[in-house]
C-alpha positions, 0 to 999 in steps of 0.5 A, spaced: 639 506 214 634 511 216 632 513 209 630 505 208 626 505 215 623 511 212 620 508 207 618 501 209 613 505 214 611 510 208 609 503 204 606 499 209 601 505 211 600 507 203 599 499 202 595 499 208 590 504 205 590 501 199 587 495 202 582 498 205 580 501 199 579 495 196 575 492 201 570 497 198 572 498 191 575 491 188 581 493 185 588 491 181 595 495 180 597 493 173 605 496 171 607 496 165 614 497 162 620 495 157 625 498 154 626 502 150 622 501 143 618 495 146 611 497 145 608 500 153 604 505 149 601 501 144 599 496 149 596 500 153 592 503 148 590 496 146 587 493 152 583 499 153 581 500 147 579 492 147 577 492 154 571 499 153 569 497 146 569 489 146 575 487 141 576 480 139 579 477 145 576 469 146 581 466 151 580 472 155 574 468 159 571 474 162 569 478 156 569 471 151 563 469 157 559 475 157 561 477 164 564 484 162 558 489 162 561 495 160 568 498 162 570 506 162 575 510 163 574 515 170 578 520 173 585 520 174 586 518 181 593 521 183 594 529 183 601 527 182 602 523 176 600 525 169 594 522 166 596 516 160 594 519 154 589 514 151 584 518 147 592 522 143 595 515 142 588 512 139 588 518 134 595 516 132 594 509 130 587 510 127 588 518 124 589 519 117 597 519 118 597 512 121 603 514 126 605 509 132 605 513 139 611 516 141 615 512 147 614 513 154 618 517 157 616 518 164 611 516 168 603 516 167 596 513 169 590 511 167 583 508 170 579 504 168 572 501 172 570 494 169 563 492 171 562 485 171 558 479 172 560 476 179 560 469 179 560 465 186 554 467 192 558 470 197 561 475 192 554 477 190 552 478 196 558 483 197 557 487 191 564 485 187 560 487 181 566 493 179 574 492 178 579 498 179 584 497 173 590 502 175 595 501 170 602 504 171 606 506 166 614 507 167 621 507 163 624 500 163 630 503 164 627 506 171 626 499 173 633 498 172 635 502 177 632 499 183 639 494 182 642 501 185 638 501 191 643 496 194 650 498 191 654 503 193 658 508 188 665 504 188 661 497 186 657 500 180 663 503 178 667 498 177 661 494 173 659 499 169 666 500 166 667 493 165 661 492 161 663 498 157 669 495 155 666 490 152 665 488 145 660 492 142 660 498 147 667 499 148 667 502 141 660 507 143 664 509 149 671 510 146 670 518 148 667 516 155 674 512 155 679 517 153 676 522 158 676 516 164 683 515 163 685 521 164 681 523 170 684 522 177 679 521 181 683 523 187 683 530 184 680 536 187 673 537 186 671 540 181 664 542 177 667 542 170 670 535 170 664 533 172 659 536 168 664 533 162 665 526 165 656 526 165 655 528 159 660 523 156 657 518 160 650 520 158 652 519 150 654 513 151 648 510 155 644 513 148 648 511 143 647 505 147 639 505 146 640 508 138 646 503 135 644 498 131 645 493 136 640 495 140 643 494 146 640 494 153 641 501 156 644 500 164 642 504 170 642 510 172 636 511 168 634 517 168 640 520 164 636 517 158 629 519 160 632 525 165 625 529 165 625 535 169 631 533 172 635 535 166 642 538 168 641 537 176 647 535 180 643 529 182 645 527 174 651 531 173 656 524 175 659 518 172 663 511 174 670 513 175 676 508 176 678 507 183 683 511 187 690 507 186 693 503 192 686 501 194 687 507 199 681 511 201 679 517 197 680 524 200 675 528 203 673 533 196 675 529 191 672 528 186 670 521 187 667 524 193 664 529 189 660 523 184 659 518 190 656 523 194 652 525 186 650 517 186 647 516 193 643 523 192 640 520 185 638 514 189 635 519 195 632 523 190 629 519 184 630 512 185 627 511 193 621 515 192 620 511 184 620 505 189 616 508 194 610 511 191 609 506 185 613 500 184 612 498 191 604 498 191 604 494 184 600 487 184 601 484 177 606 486 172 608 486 164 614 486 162 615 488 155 621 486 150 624 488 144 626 481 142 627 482 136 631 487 135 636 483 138 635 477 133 636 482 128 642 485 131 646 478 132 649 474 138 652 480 143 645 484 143 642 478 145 648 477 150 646 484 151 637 483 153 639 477 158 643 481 162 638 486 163 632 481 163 636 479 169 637 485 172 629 486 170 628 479 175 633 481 180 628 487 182 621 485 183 619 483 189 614 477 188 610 473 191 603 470 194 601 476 199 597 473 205 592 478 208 597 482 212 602 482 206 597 485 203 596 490 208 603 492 210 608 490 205 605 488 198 608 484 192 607 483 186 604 475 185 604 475 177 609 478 172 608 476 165 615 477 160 612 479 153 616 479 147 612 484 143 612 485 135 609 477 133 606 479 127 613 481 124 614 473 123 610 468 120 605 464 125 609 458 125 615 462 129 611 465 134 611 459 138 618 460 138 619 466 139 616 466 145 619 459 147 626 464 147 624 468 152 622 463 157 628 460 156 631 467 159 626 467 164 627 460 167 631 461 172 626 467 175 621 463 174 624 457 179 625 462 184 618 465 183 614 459 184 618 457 190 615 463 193 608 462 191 608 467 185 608 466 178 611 468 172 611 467 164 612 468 159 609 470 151 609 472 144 604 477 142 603 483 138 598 488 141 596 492 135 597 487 129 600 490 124 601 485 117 597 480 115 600 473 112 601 470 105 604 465 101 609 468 095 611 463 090 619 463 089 623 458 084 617 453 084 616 454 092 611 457 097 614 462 101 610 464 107 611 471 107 608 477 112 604 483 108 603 490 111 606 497 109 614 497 111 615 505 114 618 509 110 627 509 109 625 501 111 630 497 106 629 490 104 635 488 099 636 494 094 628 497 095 627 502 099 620 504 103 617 511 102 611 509 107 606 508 102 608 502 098 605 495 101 610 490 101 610 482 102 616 480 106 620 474 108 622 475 115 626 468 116 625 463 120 626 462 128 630 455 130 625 450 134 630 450 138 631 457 143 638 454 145 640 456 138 638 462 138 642 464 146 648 460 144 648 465 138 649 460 133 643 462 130 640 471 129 643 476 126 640 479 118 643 474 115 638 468 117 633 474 119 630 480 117 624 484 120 622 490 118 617 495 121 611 496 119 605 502 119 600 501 123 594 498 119 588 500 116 583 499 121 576 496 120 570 499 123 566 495 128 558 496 129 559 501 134 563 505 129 568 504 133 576 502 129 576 495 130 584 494 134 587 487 131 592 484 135 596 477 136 595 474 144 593 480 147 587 475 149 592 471 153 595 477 156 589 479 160 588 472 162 594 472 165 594 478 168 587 480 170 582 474 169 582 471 177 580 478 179 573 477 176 571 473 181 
């Protein structure tokens, strides 16, 4: 109880400061986040890259009007966190090797100063001529963890053992399984048992993430992306069943061992993660791997909803009043973006996004009952393929064109990264309800390929020109009021 006051107080005097900047300095803290494979890096190149050299980007008004003078990049503003790598990760999608960036695996920031035509007397009178865009970059499976802040070690012990023993993870934890019925947690503590019972549990959550069911992975996060934290006590814990009878676990036990482990994972990573930069977002994007799921079949897609909600339950959203603002900040505009559109034909991007809304729904009530507003979309921030027709026993096919990376398979063929190739993905239903009922996903009605990044064309200023899908749409959602 004290931690919680502790940090209440922590937020509002940051969040105080932060608005007293603002009152200076017009600026939006903008999270992005997703699980694993969803795209952060590549979006946030993508806008960037966008937003400095002028990319095509017509329904983003801002910039289609004019209004955009200049944008650039300034020093990063935290001494704490790690600088977004922009310049590594543009070289990746543009250099020779034409190489997608490596994943996120923990925190980073970047700033960006846009100068802008203000609209309105009073904000020229007051010189709202420059926009601070802070963009946040985090692990989706941080975000996650957040659910923990409210559970105690018995209660997400008993949900994460139910959920593994469902099909298909009771077949990834089936050597997690074999220890946890053996171990007693009533048993003394003991340090081996454990760092025994962590590393199984790790492994499963891993081969969770990896398997071809692209499965969502569940908190604690930071077994996946343990950073500097790899082989601290703060990770070294696992669900275990509850002592028999109902009765309390003794004193150094080992149940009391890994409670004790769960609340200082809490204290130490997930506490201060919130404090110090969820607490202070305005606007999130929420990236989703959806497809990976449809190509997996019915129990992954089961399995993206259950952590998209787990996702909603944790954002604190809602219109900010001015003291809101002030003391307790909260997100006003989460935007849930199913990325990786240019892997299917145009006529299915609407359904494709249509899915994803439909998940969202019930947040989006919620939502909007409290002044914020939530949506969902279809993009693809670097566009990857291009469209084409195939004629097939007398039919045109609309099929997707690009270079499939290397081991990629379709039928018999197998890619060697070099070869471009014309595929039919399948089809989305027009109905989502479809797809969520499981009636229709899985590689016998879909197939999607990852492609390399394309070759890039060169704009006027010699600069590589980024193609995308609605990546226009996206900042007009999440920015486009703030140039006011």
């Amino acid at each position: 109880m004290m931690a919680a006051i502790t940090d209440e107080a922590r937020i509002a005097a940051a969040s105080a400061a932060d608005f007293a900047a603002s009152l200076f300095q017009p600026s939006v803290r903008l999270g992005v986040t997703g699980l694993a494979r969803s795209g952060k890096t590549v979006f946030i190149t993508a806008l960037v890259h966008n937003l400095i050299h002028g990319g095509r980007m017509p329904l983003f008004r801002p910039l289609a009007t004019g209004r955009i003078r200049r944008a650039y990049l300034a020093p990063q503003p935290d001494d704490a966190v790690p600088r977004f790598d922009y310049e590594g990760c543009l070289a990746a999608l543009t250099g020779p090797g034409r190489e997608w960036p490596q994943s996120t695996r923990s925190i980073s920031e970047l700033r960006l100063i846009v100068e802008y035509e203000p609209q309105g007397l009073f904000s020229r009178l007051r010189g709202r001529d420059r926009l601070t865009i802070d963009i946040v970059d985090y692990p989706g499976e941080w975000l996650l963890d957040l659910a923990l802040i409210d559970q105690s070690y018995a209660d997400w012990s008993r949900e994460a053992i139910a959920l593994s023993r469902e099909n298909p993870r009771h077949r990834l934890a089936a050597d997690w399984h074999r220890t946890l019925d053996d171990t007693d947690a009533a048993a003394p503590a003991d340090e081996e048992t454990a760092i025994a019972a962590a590393r199984l549990f790790t492994q499963y959550l891993r081969a969770c993430r990896e398997d071809r069911f692209a499965l969502s992975t569940v908190p604690p996060g930071r077994f996946v992306t343990p950073g500097d934290l790899q082989d601290s006590p703060a990770l070294t814990f696992a669900p275990l069943e509850p002592p028999p009878g109902g009765a309390g676990a003794p004193r150094n036990s080992l149940w009391s061992m890994m409670e004790s482990r769960f609340e200082a994972y809490k204290r130490i990573v997930v506490r201060p993660f919130f404090r110090d930069h969820f607490a202070r977002l305005d606007r999130q994007i929420v990236l989703v791997d959806a497809l990976s799921a449809l190509n997996a079949g019915p129990a992954a897609i089961a399995d993206l909803e259950r952590a998209l909600k787990g996702i909603l339950a944790v954002f604190r959203s809602g219109r900010s009043s001015i003291l809101g603002a002030i003391f307790r900040p909260r997100i006003d505009r989460v935007l849930f973006a199913a990325t990786k559109a240019d892997h299917l034909h145009h006529s299915s991007h609407d359904r494709l996004q249509a899915i994803l809304a439909r998940i969202v729904a019930p947040a989006q009530a919620r939502a909007a009952g409290a002044g914020a507003e939530v949506a969902a979309l279809a993009l693809a921030s670097v566009r990857a393929t291009r469209e084409a027709s195939v004629a097939s026993a007398g039919q045109e096919i609309a099929c997707i064109t690009g270079v499939p990376r290397a081991g990629e398979t379709v039928g018999q063929r197998t890619f060697d990264g070099n070869e471009e190739a014309a595929v039919f993905p399948g089809d989305l239903p027009d109905d989502p309800a479809a797809v969520l009922d499981g009636d229709f996903s899985g590689p016998d009605r879909l197939r999607f390929v990852r492609f390399r990044p394309p070759l890039m064309e060169t704009g006027p200023a010699g600069q590589p020109v980024l193609p995308h899908i609605r990546l226009d749409r996206a900042l007009e959602f999440l920015l486009a009021d703030r140039f006011s």
